[in-house]
N, C-alpha and C positions, 0 to 999 in steps of 0.2 A: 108506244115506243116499241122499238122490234128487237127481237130474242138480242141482235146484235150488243145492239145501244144499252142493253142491262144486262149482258154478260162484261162489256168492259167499266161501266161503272162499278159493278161489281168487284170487276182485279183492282180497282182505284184504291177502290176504301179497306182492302187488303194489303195494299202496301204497307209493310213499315214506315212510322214517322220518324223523324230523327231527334233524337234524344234533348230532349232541353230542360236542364235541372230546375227545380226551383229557386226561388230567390233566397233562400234560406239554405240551401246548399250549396251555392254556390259563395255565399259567406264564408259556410264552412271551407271551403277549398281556398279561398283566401287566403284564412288564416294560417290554414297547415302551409301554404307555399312561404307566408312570410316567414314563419316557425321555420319552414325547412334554410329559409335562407339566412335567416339568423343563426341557426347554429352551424353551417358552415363556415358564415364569416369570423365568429368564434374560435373554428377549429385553424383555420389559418390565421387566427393571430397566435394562437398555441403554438403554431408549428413555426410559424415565425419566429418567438421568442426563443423555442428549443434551437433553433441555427445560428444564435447570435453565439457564435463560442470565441475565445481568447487563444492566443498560441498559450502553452507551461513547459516547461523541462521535463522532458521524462527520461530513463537509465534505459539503454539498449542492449546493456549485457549488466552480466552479475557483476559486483564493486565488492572488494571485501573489505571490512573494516579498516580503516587505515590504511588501506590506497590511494595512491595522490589519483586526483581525477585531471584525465585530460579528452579533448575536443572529439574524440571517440568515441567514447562513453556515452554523449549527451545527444539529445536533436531535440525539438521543439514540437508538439504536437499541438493541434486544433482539440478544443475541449471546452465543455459546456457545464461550469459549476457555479456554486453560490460564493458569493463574494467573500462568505468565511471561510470558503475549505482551504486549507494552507499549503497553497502550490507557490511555485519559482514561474515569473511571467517569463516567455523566450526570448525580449529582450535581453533578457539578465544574463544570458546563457555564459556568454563569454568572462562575465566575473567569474564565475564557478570552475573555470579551470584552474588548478594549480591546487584549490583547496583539496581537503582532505574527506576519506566518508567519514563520519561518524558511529556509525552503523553499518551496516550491508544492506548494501541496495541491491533488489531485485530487479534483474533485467523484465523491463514493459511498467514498471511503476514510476508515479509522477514523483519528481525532489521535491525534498521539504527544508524547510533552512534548519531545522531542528536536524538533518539528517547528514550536517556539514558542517568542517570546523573550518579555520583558518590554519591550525599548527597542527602537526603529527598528532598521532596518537599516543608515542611515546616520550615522556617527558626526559630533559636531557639527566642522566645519570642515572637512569632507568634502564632498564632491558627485560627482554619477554622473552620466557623457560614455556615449552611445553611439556606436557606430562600425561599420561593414561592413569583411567579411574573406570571401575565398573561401572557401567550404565548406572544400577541399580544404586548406587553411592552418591548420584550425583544429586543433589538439592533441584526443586523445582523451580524455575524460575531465573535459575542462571542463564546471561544471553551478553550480549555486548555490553562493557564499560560498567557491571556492576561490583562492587567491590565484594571483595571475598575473604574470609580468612582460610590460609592452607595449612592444613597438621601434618604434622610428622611425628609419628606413631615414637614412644621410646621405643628401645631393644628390649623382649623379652628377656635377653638376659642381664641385662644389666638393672638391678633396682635401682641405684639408684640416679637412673638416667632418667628425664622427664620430658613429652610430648612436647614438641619447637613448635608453636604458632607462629607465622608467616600472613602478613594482609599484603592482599595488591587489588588488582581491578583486572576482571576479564576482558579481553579486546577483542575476540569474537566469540560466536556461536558454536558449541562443542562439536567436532565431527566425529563419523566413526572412523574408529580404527582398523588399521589393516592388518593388526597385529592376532587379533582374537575374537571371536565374536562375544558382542555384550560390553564390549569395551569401548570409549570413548577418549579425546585426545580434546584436552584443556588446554587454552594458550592464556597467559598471565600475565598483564603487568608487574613485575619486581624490581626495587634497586637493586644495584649491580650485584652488589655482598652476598643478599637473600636470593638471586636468583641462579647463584651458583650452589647455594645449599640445597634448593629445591630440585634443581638440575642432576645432582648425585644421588638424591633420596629414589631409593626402594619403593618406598610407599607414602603417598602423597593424600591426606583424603580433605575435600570443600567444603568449608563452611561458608551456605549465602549471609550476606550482612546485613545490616540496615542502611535503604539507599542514603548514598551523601554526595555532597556534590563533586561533579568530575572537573581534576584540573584539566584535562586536557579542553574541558568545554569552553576554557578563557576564550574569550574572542569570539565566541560563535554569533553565528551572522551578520558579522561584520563584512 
């Protein structure tokens, strides 16, 4: 054979061959392909279920206690919850005008029927006094519609004059004051009588109560 003929046999068997796994590797790639393709189909049924959402009611601006709600207020958002969180579906929307809040509603939060009456807040022969009270005075846990008893300090000088307790029901969430700092402004449910005593008092200080049930909650979610 000449120099030729065995220099290119030569580069022949130099070549790289092209790769071919064994039968037993190629198993393996099997499996991981079918693995891989299982759990994708997985994650798209995941993400499937995550887009099934329901329109619900939600508040687009702040509601304060005891304001009639109307078709402003409300829009209907796309949302993805479990069948017991207690939302208002957006068909419903249109009952919910005319009711009342129950609470304060924050604008971007979804309505809850707990968070709506049918009738005012204020029962008839009732009227609502506000009044300032040091921060530092106020009981913990005071917020909407829980009942209260209000004191009225005797006069130092009179012995024998005695502290006037007064009950009503808070109607909303204390704000501050612009009067003072450290100061807070209490609004109250009282009949008429009692909230003209409270109205003239000097000094006013809150006692929280034990909760009980609220009239003004007749009817609710109806």
């Amino acid at each position: 054979m000449s120099d030729i003929d065995t220099s290119a046999s030569q580069q022949l068997s130099d070549e790289p061959r092209g790769f071919r796994p064994s039968a037993r590797r190629r198993n393996r790639l099997a499996a991981g392909i079918a693995l891989g393709a299982i759990a994708i189909g997985g994650n798209v049924g995941v993400y499937s279920a995550l887009n099934s959402s329901e329109p619900a009611v939600q508040v687009v601006r702040d509601v304060a206690a005891g304001e009639a709600i109307t078709s402003d207020m409300l829009r209907t958002v796309d949302v993805n919850v479990d069948a017991t969180v207690n939302v208002i579906e957006g068909v419903d929307l249109r009952s919910l005008v005319g009711q009342y809040a129950r609470v304060r509603l924050v604008s971007g939060s979804l309505v809850t029927r707990q968070a709506l009456q049918v009738g005012p807040l204020v029962s008839v022969g009732n009227a609502i006094v506000a009044f300032e009270v040091d921060a530092s005075q106020l009981p913990v846990g005071v917020r909407e519609r829980v009942p209260v008893r209000l004191v009225i300090p005797a006069d130092r000088g009179d012995d024998d004059q005695t502290p006037l307790s007064i009950d009503g029901r808070v109607v909303g969430f204390p704000t501050e004051s612009d009067s003072g700092v450290g100061r807070v402004s209490v609004s109250v449910e009282l009949n008429d009588a009692d909230a003209v005593v409270v109205a003239s008092a000097d000094d006013v200080r809150v006692v929280l109560l034990v909760p009980s049930p609220d009239p003004a909650a007749a009817g609710l979610g109806e």
